[in-house]
Structure formats: C-alpha cells, structure tokens
N, C-alpha and C positions, 0 to 999 in steps of 0.2 A: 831673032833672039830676044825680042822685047827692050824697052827703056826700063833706066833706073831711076826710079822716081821717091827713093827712099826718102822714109820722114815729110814728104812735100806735105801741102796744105792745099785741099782740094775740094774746099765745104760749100758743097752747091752749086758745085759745077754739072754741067750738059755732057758727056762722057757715053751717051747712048751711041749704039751702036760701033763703038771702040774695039778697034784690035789692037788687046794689050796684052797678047800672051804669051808664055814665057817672062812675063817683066817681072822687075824685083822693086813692090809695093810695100815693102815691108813699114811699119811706124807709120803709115800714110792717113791722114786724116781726108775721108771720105762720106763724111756725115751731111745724108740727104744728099746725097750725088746719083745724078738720073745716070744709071750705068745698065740698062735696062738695052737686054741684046745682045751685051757687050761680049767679047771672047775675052776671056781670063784665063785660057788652057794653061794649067800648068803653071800658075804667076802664084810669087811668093808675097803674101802677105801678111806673115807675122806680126801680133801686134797692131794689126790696121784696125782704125774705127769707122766701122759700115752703119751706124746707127742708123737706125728711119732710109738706109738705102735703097732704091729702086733698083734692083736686079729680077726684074723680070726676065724670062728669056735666056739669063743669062749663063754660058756657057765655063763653070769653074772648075772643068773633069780633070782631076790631077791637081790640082790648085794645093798649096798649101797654105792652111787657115789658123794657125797655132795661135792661141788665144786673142784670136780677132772679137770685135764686138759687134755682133749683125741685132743685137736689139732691136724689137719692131721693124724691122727690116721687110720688106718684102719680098720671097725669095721664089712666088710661087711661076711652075713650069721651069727653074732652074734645073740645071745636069752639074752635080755634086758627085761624077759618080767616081769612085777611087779619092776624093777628095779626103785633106787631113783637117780636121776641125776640132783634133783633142783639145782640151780647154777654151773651148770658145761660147761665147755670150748669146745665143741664139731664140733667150727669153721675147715672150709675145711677137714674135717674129712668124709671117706669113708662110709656112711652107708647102703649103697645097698644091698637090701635083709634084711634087718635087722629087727626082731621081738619086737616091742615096747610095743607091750600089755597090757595094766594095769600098762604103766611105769610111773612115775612122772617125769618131765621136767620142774617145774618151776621156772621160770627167769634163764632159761639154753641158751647157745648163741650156737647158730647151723647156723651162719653166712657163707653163700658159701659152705656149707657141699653138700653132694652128698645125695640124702633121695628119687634114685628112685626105685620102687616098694616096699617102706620100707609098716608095717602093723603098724598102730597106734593105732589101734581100743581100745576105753576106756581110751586114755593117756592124762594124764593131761599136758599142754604147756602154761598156762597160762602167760604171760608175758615174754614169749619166743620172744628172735631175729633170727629171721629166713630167713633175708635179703638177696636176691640171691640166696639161698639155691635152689634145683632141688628137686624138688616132682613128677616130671613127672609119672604117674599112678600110686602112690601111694594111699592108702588103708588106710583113714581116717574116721572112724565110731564112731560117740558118745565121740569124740575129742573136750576137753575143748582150744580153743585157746585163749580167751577172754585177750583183750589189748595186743596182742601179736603182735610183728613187721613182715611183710610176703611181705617188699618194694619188688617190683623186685624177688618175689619168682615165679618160674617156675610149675605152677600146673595143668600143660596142661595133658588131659587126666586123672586127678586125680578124684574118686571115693568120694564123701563127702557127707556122711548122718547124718543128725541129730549132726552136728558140731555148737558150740560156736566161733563165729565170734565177740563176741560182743567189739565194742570199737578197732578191730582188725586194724592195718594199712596195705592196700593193694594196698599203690600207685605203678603202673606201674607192676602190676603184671601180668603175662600170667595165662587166665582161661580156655585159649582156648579146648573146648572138652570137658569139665572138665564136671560131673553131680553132681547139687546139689540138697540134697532131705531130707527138713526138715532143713534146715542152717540159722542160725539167725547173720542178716548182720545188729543189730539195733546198730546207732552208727559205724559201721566201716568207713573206708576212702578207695573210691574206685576213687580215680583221676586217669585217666590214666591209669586206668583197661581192659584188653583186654580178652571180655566178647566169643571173636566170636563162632558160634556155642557149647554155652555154653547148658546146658540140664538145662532148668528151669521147674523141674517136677508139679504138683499141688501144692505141700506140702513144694514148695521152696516161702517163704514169709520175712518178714519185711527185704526188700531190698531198702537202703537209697539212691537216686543217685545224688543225690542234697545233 
C-alpha cells in the first residue's frame, strides 16, 4: 500500500532502486534525489519538488504529479504512462525516450525540455507551454494539444496523426520533415513556420495560413 511520507524532506537522498508505490509523497521535497529505477506506480505526489531529480528508469505509470516541479530533471526512459502531471513544472527537464501514453499534461510547462523520440500517443497537452521544447521524431498520435503554446518548438521529423492543433501557437516553429495525417490546424498561429518538406498526406486538412 506504500508509506506516507507526506511534506518529509528528502534533498539528496539515495532512493535509487526504491519501491514506493502506491505511497502518499505529496508536499515531499525531493530535490536532486537519486530515485533512478525507483517504482512510483501509482504514488501520489502533489505538490512534490523533483528539481534536478534522477529518475531515470523510473517507473511513475499511474502516479499522480499535480503541480509537482521536475525542473531539469532527468526523466529520460521513464514510464509516465496514464500518469497525471496537469500543472507541473517540467521546464528543461530531460525527457528522451520517455513513455507518455494516456498521460495528462494539462497547463503543464515543458518549456525548453528535451521531448526527442518521447511516445505521446493518447496524451492530453492541452494548454501546455512547450516553447523551445525538442520534439525531434517524436511520436504524437491522437495527441490533444488544443491552445497549447509550441513558439519555437523543434518538431522536425516528428510523426503526428490525428493531433489537436486547435487554437495551438506555432510561431517560428521547425516542421521540417515532419508528417502530418489527420491534424487539425483550425485557428492555430503558424507565422514563421518552417513547413519545408513537410508530409501533407490526403487526410491532412483545415490548415489556416493566413
């Protein structure tokens, strides 16, 4: 059933290969804590500060993340998947390789994060800033992004079917490579958009350019 370690103070502890799942982490200060390995299934951490945390490996499927702070965090090879991380701090934070599946992201700030070859397929990002961020061949299928900030996001080479764009901000974004198939661009902002050798399939429609 996990411990309740609520609010504790845990800055720089060794926690690698931990099984804390199920546990209620909530308020827990966790800054620079080698939790790299670690099971998290399912553990509620609302609130928690993961700055600069080593979560490599680590297993957070089901986790509840409700405005935690993973700042520069490293979270790459992480399983996020069904995970809830609405409002959370996810800025220049490592996500490479990363498993998002079925994860919630909304109004989560992923600003200059590292997100290339992450799997998003089914995640909700709604209202997400993802400004600068690196999507380079990343793996976005059935990806709700709608009003979501994506200024200056790197999406070259990136894989996008049947994505919610709606309302989306895509000034001076990299598309280059990129295939879209089934993406709905009604209402996005695409100034400055670098479309080149972009894959515009049959099934890629309401693209606003004006």
């Amino acid at each position: 059933q996990g411990v309740n370690l609520t609010g504790a103070d845990l800055n720089g502890s060794d926690l690698s290969g931990a099984n804390l799942s199920g546990s209620n982490l909530s308020s827990v200060n966790l800054k620079n804590v080698d939790l790299s390995r670690a099971s998290l299934k399912k553990a509620y951490l609302k609130g928690a500060n993961l700055e600069g945390t080593d979560l490599r490996g680590a297993d957070l499927s089901g986790a509840i993340l409700h405005e935690v702070n993973l700042s520069s965090a490293d979270l790459r090879g992480v399983d996020l998947t069904r995970a809830d991380l609405s409002g959370a701090n996810l800025s220049d934070a490592d996500l490479r390789e990363t498993d998002f599946t079925g994860a919630t992201l909304l109004f989560a700030n992923l600003s200059g994060a590292d997100l290339r070859g992450v799997d998003l397929t089914k995640a909700d990002l709604s209202g997400a800033k993802l400004n600068e961020a690196d999507l380079r061949k990343a793996d976005l299928m059935r990806v709700n992004l709608e009003g979501a900030d994506l200024t200056e996001v790197d999406l070259s080479d990136a894989h996008l079917f049947r994505v919610n764009l709606r309302g989306a901000n895509l000034k001076g974004a990299n598309l280059k490579g990129a295939s879209f198939k089934g993406v709905s661009l009604t209402d996005a902002y695409l100034s400055e958009t670098d479309l080149t050798d972009i894959d515009l399939s049959p099934s890629f429609f309401e693209l606003p350019l004006e």
